[in-house]
C-alpha positions in Angstrom: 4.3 -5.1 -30.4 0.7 -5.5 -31.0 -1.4 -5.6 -27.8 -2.9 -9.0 -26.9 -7.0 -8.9 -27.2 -8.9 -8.0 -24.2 -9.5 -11.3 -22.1 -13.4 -11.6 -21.6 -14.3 -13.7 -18.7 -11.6 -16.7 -18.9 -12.8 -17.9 -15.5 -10.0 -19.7 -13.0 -6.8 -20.7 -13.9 -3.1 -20.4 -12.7 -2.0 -17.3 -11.1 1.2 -16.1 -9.9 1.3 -14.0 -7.2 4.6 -11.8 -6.2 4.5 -9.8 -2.4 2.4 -12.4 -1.0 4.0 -12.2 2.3 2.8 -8.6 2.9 -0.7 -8.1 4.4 -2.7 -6.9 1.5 -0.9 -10.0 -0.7 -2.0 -12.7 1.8 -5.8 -10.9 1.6 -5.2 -11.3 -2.3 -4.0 -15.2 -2.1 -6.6 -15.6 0.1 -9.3 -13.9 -3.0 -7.7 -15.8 -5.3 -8.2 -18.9 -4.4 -12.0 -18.1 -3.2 -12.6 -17.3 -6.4 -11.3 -21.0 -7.7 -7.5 -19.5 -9.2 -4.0 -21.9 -8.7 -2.1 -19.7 -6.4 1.6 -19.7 -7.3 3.5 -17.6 -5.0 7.2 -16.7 -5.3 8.8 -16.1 -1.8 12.4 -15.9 -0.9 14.0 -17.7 1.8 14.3 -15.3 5.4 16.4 -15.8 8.2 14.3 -16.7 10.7 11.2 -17.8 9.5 10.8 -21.6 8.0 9.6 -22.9 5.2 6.6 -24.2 7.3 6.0 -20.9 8.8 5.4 -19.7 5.2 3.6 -22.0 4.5 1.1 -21.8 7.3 1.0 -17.6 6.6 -0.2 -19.0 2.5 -2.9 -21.5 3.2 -3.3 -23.5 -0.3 -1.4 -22.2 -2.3 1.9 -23.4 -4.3 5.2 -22.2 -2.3 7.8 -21.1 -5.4 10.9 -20.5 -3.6 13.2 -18.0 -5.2 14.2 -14.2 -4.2 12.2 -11.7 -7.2 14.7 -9.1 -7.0 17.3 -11.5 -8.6 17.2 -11.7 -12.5 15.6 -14.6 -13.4 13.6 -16.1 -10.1 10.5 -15.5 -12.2 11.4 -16.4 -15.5 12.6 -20.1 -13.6 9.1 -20.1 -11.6 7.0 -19.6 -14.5 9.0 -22.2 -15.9 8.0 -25.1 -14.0 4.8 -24.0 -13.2 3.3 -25.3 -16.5 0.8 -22.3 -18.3 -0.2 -19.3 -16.0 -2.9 -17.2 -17.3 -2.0 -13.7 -14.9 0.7 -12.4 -12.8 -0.7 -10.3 -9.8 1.8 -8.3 -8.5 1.6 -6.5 -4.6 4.9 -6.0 -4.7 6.6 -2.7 -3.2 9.1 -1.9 -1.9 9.5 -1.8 1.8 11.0 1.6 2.3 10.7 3.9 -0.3 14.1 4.9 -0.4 15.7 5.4 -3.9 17.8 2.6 -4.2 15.6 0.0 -3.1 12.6 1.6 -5.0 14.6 1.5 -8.4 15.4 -2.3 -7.3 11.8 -3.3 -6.3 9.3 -0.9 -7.7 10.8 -0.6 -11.2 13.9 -3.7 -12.0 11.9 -6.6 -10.0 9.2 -5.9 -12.0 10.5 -5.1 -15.6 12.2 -8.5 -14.8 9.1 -10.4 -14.1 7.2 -8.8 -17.1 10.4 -9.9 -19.4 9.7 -13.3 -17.9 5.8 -13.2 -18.6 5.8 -12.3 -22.1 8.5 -15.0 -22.8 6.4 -17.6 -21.1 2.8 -16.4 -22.7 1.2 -15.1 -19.5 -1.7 -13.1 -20.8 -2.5 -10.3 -18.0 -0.6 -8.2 -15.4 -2.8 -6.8 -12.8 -0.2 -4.2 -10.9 -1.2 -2.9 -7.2 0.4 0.5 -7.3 -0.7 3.8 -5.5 -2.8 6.7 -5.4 0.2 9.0 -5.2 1.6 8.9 -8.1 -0.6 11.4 -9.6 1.0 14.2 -8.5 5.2 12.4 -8.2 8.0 14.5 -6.3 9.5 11.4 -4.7 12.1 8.8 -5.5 9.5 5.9 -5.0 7.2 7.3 -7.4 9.5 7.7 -10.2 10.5 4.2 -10.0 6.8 3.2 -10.1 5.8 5.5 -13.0 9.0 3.9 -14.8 7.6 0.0 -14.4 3.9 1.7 -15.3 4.9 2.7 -18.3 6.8 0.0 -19.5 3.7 -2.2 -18.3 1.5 0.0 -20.7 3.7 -0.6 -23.6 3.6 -4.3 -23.7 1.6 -6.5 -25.3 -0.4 -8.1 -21.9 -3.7 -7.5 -20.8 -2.6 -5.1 -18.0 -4.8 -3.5 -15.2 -3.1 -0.8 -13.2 -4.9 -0.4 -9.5 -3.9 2.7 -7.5 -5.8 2.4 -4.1 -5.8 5.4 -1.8 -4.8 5.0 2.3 -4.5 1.6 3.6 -6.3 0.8 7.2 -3.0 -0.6 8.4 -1.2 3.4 7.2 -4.1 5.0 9.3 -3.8 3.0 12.6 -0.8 3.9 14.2 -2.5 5.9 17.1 -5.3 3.3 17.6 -3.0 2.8 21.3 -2.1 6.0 22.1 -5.8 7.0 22.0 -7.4 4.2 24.0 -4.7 5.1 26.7 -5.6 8.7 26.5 -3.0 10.3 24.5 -3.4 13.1 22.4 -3.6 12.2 18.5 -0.8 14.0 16.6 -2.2 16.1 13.1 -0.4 18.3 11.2 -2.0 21.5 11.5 -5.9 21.5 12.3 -6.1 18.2 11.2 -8.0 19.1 7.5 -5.5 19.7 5.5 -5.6 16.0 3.4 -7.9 13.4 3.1 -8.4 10.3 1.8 -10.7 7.2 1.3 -9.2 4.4 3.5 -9.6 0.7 1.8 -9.1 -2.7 4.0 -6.9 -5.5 2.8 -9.8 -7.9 1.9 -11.8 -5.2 0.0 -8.4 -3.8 -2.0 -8.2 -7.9 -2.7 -11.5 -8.6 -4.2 -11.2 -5.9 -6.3 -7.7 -6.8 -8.1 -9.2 -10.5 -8.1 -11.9 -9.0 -10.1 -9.4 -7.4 -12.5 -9.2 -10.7 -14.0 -12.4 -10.9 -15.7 -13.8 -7.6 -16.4 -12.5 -6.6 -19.4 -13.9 -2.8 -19.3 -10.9 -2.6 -16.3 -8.4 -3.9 -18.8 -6.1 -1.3 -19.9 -7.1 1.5 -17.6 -5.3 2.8 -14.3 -7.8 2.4 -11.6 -8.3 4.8 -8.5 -10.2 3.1 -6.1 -10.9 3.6 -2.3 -13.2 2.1 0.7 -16.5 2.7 1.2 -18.5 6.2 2.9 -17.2 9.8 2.6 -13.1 10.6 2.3 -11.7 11.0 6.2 -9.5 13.9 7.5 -7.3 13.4 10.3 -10.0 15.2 12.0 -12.1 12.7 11.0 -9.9 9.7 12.4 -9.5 11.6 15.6 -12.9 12.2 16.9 -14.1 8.7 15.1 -11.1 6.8 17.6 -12.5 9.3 20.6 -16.1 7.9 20.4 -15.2 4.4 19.8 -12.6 4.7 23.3 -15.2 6.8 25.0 -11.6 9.4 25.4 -12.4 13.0 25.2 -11.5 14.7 22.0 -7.3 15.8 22.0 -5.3 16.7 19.6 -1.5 17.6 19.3 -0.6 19.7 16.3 2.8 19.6 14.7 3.8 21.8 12.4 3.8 20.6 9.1 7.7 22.9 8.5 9.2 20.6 11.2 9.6 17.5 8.3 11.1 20.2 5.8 13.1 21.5 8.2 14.5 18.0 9.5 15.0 16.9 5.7 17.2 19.7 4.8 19.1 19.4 7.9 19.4 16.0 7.2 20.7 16.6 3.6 22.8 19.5 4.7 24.6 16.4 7.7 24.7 13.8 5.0 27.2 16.3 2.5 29.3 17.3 5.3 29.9 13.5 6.2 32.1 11.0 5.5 31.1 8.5 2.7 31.2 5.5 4.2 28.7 7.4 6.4 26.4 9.3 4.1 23.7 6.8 2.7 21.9 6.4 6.1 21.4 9.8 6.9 20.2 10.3 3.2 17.9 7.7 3.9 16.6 9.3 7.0 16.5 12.5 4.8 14.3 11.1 2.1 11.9 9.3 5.2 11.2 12.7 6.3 10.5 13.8 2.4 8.2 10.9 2.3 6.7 12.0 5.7 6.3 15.3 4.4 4.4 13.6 1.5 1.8 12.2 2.9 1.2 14.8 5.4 0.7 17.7 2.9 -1.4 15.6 -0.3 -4.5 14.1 0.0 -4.8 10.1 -1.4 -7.8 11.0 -3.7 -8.5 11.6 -7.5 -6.6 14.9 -8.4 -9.0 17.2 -10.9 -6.0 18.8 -12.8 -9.3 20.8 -14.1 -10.2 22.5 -10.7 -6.4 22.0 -9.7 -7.9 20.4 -6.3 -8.1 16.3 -4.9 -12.2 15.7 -5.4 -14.1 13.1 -3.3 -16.6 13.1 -5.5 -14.0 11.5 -8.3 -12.8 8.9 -6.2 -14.5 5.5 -7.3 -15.1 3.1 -3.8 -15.7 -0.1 -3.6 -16.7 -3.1 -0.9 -18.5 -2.2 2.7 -15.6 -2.5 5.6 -15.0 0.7 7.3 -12.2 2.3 9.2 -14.7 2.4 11.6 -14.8 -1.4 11.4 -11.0 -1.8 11.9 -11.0 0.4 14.9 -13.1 -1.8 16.8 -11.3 -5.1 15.7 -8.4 -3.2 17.0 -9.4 -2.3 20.1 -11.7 -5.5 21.1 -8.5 -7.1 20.2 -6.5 -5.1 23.1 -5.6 -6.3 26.5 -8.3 -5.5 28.3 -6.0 -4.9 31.8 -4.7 -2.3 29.8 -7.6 0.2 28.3 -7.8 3.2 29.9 -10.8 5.3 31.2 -11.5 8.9 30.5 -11.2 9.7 34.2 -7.9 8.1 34.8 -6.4 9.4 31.5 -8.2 13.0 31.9 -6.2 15.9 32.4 -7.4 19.2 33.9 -4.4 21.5 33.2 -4.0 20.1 29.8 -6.9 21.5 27.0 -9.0 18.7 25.4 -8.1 19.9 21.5 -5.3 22.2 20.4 
């Protein structure tokens, strides 16, 4: 096929949106329609949320009902939506996990750029991730697969691969403000990474739309201000919580040695019992991931992860998040440093 010409500044039009319900997709409906676009977003049906629910979490935008993962949801959507210029995908899938990845990550969206060729959609912008520059996962296989496939049609494509999300980097936010320890793997120095917030990650695949020098390219991009260590996040949550400085170190082996026992338990069980505990196996591979590679450009050159690579865009901080998070806490339940302090436990280990 012969690749479509770049699109130079087209301006709004229609714009179908897939994972809108996550938080970086409602960030990215929210950009969208700032920026003037017809939101169309395809959202299945869940037990326990309504329609008006839904509705309410998507603010002005067109509600496509329909389930992505099923052949043909967006083939039918972009069929009654009239011309859409651009599918925006933050679509992912939820766990990682092999099967679901290949479902998600790669089928969903071969599926829905089948369907956007047939209808005469122009561009794909694809939210992917950072990761995949160095793959040993399940996940990123499947991801690599769709990328590739993505590259090799004729559409206007824009790959984004963002490094660490805020929401991935603030699950001790509590512990902390109580005066708990914050867990690293090692010293705490090992990785690094250049966090992005939702709204920042948003403008920027918004933007994808109508810059054509982005067109065509695979995109690292990050938040603004130096990469972060664990390190980093530690001491930045202890001055913000006024908590002396702790840490608890794990040992980076202990997610090896839980995968392999894992996979060692799933082979000597039954069947009908052996896809959770390879699930729990691969979580611990994925854990192991993340705790071992830095989310930043890789220098195959230097054969090292390189801040100084890393492209950064908008001006929110994890800095900024923290103290959302923690204005944003009960205040009947933030701790002091002397009530949390203890003596016969070392403040950093």
């Amino acid at each position: 096929m012969v690749p479509t010409e770049p699109v130079h500044g087209s301006g709004a039009g229609r714009v179908l949106l897939l994972g809108a319900t996550g938080t970086i997709g409602r960030a990215t409906a929210r950009a969208l329609r700032a920026a003037g676009h017809e939101v169309l977003v395809l959202v299945r049906r869940q037990a326990g949320r309504s329609p008006a629910e839904v509705a309410a979490a998507l603010p002005g935008v067109t509600l496509v009902w329909g389930d992505v993962a099923e052949a043909g949801a967006v083939a039918e959507a972009l069929a009654h939506a009239g011309p859409v210029r651009a599918i925006v995908s933050c679509l992912a899938s939820r766990t990682g996990v092999a099967e679901e990845a290949w479902a998600i990550d790669h089928l969903a969206h071969r599926q829905a750029l089948q369907a956007a060729q047939a209808a005469g959609v122009s561009q794909f912008v694809l939210l992917s991730a950072i990761c995949l520059q160095r793959p040993r996962l399940a996940f990123q296989q499947a991801k690599l697969a769709f990328e590739a496939e993505l590259q090799a049609s004729p559409l206007a494509w824009v790959i984004v691969r963002p490094t660490a999300y805020f929401k991935s980097l603030s699950g001790q936010v509590d512990r902390v403000r109580r005066g708990g320890a914050f867990h690293v793997f090692g010293a705490g120095t090992g990785t690094a990474c250049r966090p992005i917030s939702d709204d920042d990650l948003a403008a920027y695949l918004v933007a994808c739309l109508d810059d054509p020098a982005r067109q065509r390219h695979i995109l690292p991009i990050g938040g603004p201000g130096p990469a972060l260590t664990p390190l980093d996040q530690a001491r930045l949550l202890a001055d913000l919580t006024g908590q002396p400085l702790r840490l608890r170190s794990v040992p980076l082996a202990l997610l090896e040695h839980i995968a392999a026992l894992l996979d060692g338990l799933a082979r000597l069980t039954p069947r009908r019992w052996r896809a959770p505990i390879a699930q729990r196996a691969e979580y611990a591979r994925i854990g192991r991931y993340y705790a071992s590679e830095s989310m930043l450009v890789w220098d195959a050159a230097s054969s090292r992860y390189r801040d100084d690579l890393t492209p950064s865009t908008g001006r929110d901080t994890l800095a900024d998040h923290y103290r959302r998070l923690l204005d944003a806490a009960p205040r009947s339940t933030q701790a002091t440093p002397a009530t949390q302090a203890d003596p016969a436990r070392p403040a950093a280990r």
